[in-house]
C-alpha positions as CSV (number, residue, x, y, z in Angstrom):
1,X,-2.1,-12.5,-14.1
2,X,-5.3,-12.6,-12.4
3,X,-6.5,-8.5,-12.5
4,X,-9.7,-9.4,-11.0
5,X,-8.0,-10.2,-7.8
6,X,-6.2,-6.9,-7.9
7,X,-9.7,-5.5,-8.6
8,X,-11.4,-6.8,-5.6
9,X,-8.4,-5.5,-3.5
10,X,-8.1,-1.9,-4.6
11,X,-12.0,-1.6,-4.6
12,X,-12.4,-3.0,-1.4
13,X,-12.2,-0.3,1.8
14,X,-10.1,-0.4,4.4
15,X,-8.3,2.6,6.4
16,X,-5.8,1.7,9.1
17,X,-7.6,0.3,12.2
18,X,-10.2,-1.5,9.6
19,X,-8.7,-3.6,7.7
20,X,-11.0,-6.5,7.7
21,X,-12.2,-6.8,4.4
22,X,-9.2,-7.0,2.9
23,X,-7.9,-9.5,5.4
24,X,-10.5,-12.0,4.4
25,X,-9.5,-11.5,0.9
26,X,-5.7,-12.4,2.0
27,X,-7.0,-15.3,3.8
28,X,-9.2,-17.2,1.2
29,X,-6.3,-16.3,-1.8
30,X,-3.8,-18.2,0.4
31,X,-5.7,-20.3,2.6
32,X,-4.9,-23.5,0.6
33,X,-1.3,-22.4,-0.3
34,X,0.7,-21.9,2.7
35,X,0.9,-24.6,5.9
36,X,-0.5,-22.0,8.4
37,X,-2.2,-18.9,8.2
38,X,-3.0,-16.5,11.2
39,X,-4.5,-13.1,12.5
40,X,-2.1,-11.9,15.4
41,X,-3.9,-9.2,18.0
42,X,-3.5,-6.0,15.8
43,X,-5.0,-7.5,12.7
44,X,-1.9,-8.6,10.8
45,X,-2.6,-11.6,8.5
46,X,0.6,-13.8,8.9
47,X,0.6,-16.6,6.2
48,X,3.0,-19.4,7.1
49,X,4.9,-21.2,4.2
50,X,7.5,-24.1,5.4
51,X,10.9,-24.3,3.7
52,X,12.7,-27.8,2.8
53,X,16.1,-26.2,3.9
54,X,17.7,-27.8,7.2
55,X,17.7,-24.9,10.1
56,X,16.2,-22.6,7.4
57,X,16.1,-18.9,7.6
58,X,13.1,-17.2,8.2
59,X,12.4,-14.4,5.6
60,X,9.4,-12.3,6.1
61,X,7.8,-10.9,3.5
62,X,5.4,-7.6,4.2
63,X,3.0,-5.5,2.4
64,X,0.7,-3.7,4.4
65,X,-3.2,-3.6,3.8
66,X,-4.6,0.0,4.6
67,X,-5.6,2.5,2.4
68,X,-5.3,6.5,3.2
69,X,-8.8,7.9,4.4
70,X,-10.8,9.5,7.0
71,X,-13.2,8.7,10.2
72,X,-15.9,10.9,10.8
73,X,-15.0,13.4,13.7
74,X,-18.2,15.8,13.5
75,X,-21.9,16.2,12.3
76,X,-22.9,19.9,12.1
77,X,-26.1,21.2,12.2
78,X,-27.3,20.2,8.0
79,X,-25.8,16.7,8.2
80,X,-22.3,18.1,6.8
81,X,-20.0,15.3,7.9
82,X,-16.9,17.0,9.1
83,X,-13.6,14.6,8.8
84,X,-10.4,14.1,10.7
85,X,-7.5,12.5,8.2
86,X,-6.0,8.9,8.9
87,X,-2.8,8.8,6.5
88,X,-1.3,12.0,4.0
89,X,-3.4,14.0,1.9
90,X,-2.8,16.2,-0.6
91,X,-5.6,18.8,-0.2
92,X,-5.5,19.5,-4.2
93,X,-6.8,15.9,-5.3
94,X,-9.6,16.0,-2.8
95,X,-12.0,18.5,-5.0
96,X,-14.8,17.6,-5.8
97,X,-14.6,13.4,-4.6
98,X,-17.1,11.3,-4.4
99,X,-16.3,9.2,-1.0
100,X,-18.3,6.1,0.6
101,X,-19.1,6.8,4.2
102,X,-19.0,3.3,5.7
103,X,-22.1,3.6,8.8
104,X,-24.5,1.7,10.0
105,X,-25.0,1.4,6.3
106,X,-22.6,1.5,3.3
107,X,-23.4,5.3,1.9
108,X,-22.7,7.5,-1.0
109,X,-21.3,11.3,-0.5
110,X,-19.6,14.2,-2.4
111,X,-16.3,15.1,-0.8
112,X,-16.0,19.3,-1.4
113,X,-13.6,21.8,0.5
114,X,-15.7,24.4,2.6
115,X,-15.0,27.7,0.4
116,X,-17.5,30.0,-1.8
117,X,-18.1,28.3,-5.5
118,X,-15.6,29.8,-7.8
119,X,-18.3,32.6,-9.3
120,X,-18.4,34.4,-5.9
121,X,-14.7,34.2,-5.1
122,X,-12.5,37.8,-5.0
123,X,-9.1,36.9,-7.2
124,X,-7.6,37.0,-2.6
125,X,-10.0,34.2,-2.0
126,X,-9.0,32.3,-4.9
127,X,-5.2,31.7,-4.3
128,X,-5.6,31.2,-0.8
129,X,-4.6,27.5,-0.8
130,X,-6.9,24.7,0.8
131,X,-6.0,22.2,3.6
132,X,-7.8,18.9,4.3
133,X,-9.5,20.8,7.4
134,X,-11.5,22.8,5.0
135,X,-13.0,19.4,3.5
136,X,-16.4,18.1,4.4
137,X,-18.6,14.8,3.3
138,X,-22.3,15.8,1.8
139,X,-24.8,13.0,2.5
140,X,-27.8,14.8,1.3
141,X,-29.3,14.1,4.3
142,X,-30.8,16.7,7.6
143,X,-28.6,16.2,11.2
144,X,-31.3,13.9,12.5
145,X,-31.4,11.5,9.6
146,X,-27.7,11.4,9.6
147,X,-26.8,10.7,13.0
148,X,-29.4,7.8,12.8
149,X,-27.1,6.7,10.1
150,X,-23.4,8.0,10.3
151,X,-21.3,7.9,13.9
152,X,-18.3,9.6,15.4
153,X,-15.4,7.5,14.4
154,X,-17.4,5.8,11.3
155,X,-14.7,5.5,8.4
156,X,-14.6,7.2,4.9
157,X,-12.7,6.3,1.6
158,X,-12.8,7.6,-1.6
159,X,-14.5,6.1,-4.2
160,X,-13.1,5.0,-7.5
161,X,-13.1,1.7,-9.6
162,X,-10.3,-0.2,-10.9
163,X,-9.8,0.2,-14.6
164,X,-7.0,-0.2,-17.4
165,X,-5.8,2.1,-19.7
166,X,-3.8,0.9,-22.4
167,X,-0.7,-0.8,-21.3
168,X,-1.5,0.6,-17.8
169,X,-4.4,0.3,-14.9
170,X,-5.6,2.6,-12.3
171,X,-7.5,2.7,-8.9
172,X,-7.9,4.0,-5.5
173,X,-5.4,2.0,-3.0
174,X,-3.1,0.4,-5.6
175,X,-0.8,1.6,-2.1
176,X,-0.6,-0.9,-1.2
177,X,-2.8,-3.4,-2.9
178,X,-0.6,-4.0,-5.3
179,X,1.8,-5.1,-2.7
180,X,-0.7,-7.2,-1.1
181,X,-1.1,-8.4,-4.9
182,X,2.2,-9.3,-6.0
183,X,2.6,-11.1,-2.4
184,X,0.0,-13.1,-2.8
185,X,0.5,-14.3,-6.6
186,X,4.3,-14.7,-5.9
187,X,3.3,-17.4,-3.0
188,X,0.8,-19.0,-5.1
189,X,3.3,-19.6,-8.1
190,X,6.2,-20.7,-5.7
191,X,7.5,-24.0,-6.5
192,X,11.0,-25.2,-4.4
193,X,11.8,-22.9,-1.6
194,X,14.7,-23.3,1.5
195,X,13.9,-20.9,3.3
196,X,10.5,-20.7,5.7
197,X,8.5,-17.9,4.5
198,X,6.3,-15.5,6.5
199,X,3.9,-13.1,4.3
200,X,2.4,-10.8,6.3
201,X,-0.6,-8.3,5.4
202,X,0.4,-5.4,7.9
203,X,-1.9,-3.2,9.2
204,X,-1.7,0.5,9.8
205,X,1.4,1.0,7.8
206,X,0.3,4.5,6.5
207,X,0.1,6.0,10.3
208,X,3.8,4.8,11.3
209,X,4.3,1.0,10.1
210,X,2.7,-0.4,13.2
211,X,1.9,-3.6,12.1
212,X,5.1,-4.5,10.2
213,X,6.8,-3.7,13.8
214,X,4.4,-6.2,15.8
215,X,4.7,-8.4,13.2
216,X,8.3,-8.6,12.9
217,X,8.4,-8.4,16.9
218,X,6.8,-12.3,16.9
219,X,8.3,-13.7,13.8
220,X,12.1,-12.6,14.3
221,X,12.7,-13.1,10.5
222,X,16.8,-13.1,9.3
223,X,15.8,-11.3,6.1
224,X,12.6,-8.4,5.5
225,X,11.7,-8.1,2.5
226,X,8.4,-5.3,2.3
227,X,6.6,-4.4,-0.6
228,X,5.3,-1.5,-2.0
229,X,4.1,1.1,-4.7
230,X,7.1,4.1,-5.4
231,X,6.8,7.3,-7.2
232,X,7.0,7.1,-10.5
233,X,7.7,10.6,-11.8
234,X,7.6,10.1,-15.8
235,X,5.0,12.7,-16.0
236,X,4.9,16.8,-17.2
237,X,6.1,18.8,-14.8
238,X,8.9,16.5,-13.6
239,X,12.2,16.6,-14.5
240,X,14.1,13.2,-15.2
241,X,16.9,13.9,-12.4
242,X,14.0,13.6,-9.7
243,X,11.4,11.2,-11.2
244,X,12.3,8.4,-9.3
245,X,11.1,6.0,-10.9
246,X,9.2,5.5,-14.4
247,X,6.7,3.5,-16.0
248,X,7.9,0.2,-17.9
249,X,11.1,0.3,-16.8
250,X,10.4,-2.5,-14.9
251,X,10.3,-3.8,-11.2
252,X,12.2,-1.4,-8.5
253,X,15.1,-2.7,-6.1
254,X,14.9,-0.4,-3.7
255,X,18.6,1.6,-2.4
256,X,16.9,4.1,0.5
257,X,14.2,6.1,1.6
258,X,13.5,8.0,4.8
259,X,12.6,4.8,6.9
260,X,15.5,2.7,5.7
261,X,18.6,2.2,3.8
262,X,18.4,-1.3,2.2
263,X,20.6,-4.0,2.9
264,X,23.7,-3.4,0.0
265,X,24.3,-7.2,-0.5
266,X,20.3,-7.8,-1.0
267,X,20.1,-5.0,-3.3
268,X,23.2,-6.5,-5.1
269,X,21.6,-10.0,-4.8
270,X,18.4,-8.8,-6.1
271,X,19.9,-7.3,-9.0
272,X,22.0,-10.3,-10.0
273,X,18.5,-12.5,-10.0
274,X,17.2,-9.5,-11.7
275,X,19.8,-9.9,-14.6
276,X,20.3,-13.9,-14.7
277,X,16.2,-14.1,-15.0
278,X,16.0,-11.4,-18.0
279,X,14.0,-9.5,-15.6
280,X,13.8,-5.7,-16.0
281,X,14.2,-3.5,-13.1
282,X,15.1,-0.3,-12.7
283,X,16.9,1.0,-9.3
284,X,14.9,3.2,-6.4
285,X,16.2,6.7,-4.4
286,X,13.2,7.8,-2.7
287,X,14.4,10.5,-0.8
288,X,10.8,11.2,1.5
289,X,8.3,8.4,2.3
290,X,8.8,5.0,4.0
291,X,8.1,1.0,3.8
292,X,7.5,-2.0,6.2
293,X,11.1,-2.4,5.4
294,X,12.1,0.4,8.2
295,X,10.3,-1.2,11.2
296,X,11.3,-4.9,10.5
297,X,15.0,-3.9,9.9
298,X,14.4,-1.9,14.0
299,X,13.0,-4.6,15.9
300,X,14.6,-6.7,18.4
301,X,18.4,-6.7,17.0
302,X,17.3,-6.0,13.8
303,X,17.8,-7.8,10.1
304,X,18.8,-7.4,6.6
305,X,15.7,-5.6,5.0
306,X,14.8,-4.5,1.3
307,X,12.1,-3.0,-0.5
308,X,10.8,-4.3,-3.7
309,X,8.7,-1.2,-5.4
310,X,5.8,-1.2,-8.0
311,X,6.4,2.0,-9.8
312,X,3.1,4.3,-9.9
313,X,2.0,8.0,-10.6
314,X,0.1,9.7,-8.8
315,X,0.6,8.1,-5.6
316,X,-1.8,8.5,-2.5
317,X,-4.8,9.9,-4.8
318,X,-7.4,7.9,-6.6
319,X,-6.1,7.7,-9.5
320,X,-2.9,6.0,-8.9
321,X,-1.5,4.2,-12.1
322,X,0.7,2.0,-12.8
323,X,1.9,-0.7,-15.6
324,X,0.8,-4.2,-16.1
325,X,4.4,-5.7,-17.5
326,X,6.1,-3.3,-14.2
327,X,3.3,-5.3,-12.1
328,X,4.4,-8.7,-13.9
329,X,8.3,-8.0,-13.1
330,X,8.0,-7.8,-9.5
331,X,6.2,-10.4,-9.0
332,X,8.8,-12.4,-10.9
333,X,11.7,-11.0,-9.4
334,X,10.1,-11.8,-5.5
335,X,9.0,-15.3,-7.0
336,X,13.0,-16.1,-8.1
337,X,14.7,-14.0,-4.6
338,X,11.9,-16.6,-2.3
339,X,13.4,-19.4,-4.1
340,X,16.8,-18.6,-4.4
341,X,17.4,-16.6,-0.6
342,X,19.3,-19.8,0.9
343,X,22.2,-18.7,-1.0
344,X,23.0,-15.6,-0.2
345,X,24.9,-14.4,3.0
346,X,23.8,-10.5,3.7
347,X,25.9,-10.5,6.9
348,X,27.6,-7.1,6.8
C-alpha cells in the first residue's frame, strides 16, 4: 500500500463546500485508470469504469471528500478570529489546536476556548463545560492586518500530520480520506469486472450527505456501496458491549446506523467473499452517525446500499487512528465484491 497517498489526502484541507484540493488528488490517482472521469455541478468527482458484462448493473461506489472544520464568521476588535462550525465537534478535543486559516494566504493560528487560564479560575468556573461557541482562532496579528488577510467566510482546519505508530497511523481527516483511499487503490488494482462502476468523491457529506444524493440522483446505480471510517471503541473507558468496532479485527460490513439499514443479502454476500478470500472482518452496529449509504439507498426509487467501514478511534478529532492490516482488508474485500457483484441478486 502506497501511505504517501493517504498522506497527501489526510494532510490536504478541505471542509464541505471546498473540496478542491482533494478533488484534484482524486483526479490525477485515477485519471489513467477508469474510461471517464468527471466533476458534476456540486463538486462530486464521478470516476467512470466500464464493465464487460452484457446490460451490466451499475454499482456506485461513494466516499465523500470533506473534512469537519470551520469558516470564519467574525473579526473582533484584536484580530481574534471568531468561528462558526461546518460538521460535529466535540468541544473537549478543540483545547489548545493549532489550526490553518486558509485566506488570501495559507496562515498559522492557535485554536483556544475564550475562558480565564486555569490559575485564575474559581473551582464554579472550572466545571462549567465548554461549547465550540466559546472557541476563537489567534493569528497574532491587530484587526487591520488581519482583515487585509482573513475574510468572512474564509475556511479553517486543524492542523496535524499524518504519522504511524506501530502497527497503526494517525491524522486529521482519516474521515473520510481513508475512504477516498481505499476507493481509489481498490480501482487501481481491479482486474475483470461485470458490472460498470461509478466511484464517486462526494462532497459535503458531513452537513447532511448532499453530494452522495446528487450524485446518486444522475447515476441511478442498482447497487450503493459507500465507504467510510466507524468507531472503533477498543479503548479505556469503553466497555466491549458498546465498542463497536476494534482495531485489527479487520475490515467492517456494515448491519445499520442512523442513516440506513444495509441491504441483508449484501451484507450476507459481503461476508461470504469475506470468508472464501481469508479476509478478516468484523461486523458494524453503529447505533448514531451516518454514510453516503443513506442518501443513495433514498433517491429516485431507491437501491440496495452497504457500507464498508475502516475501523478508527477517536473519530472526528485530529488524532483519528486506525490500523494498517484493517486498512489493507477493506480494500481487499471492495476489490473481490467489484469483481464478483454480477452474481449476486439483492432483490428483496
Amino acid at each position: 500500500m502506497d501511505l504517501q497517498l493517504l498522506k497527501r489526502l489526510t494532510e490536504a484541507p478541505g471542509i464541505p463546500g471546498r473540496e478542491e484540493k482533494i478533488r484534484s488528488i482524486v483526479i490525477d490517482e485515477l485519471n489513467d485508470h477508469v474510461d471517464e472521469i468527471k466533476v458534476d455541478v456540486i463538486g462530486n468527482v464521478i470516476a467512470y469504469k466500464k464493465g464487460k458484462g452484457e446490460n451490466p448493473k451499475k454499482v456506485m461506489i461513494s466516499a465523500h471528500m470533506d473534512e469537519i472544520g470551520f469558516i470564519v464568521s467574525f473579526i473582533d476588535d484584536k484580530g481574534f478570529l471568531r468561528l462558526n462550525p461546518v460538521g460535529g465537534f466535540d468541544p473537549r478535543t478543540l483545547v489548545s489546536q493549532r489550526v490553518k486559516v486558509h485566506g488570501r494566504e495559507e496562515l498559522d493560528g492557535v485554536l483556544m476556548p475564550g475562558v480565564k487560564p486555569v490559575h485564575l479560575m474559581s473551582p464554579e468556573e472550572a466545571k462549567k463545560p465548554l461549547a465550540v461557541s466559546d472557541f476563537f482562532v489567534d493569528i497574532g496579528r491587530s484587526k487591520e492586518e488581519a482583515e487585509k488577510l482573513v475574510r468572512i467566510g474564509d475556511f479553517v482546519t486543524l492542523e496535524r500530520n499524518f504519522v504511524e505508530i506501530g502497527a497503526n497511523f494517525s491524522a486529521k481527516a482519516l474521515d473520510d480520506r481513508a475512504g477516498v483511499y481505499i476507493m481509489i487503490e481498490a480501482i487501481k488494482r481491479l482486474k475483470d469486472h461485470e458490472v460498470d462502476i461509478y466511484a464517486v468523491g462526494s462532497v459535503q457529506e458531513e452537513v447532511g450527505l448532499r453530494g452522495a444524493t446528487t450524485g446518486a440522483f444522475g447515476i441511478q446505480p442498482d447497487i450503493g456501496v459507500a465507504l467510510d471510517v466507524t468507531i472503533a471503541g477498543d479503548i479505556p473507558g469503553s466497555s466491549p458491549h458498546t465498542q463497536v468496532t476494534a482495531l485489527g479485527n479487520g475490515a467492517a460490513i456494515k448491519v445499520m446506523d442512523s442513516a440506513s439499514i444495509s441491504n441483508y443479502k449484501l451484507v450476507d454476500f459481503m461476508r461470504e467473499l469475506a470468508e472464501e478470500g481469508n479476509i478478516k472482518y468484523q461486523m458494524e452496529i453503529l447505533p448514531r452517525g451516518g454514510t453516503d449509504a443513506g442518501a443513495i439507498e433514498r433517491v429516485r426509487t431507491g437501491c440496495p446500499v452497504i457500507t464498508l467501514s475502516l475501523p478508527t478511534r477517536y473519530v472526528h478529532s485530529n488524532v483519528e487512528t486506525a490500523n494498517k492490516e484493517d486498512l489493507k482488508a477493506t480494500i481487499d474485500l471492495l476489490v473481490k465484491f467489484l469483481e464478483n457483484a454480477h452474481k449476486g441478486d439483492f432483490t428483496l
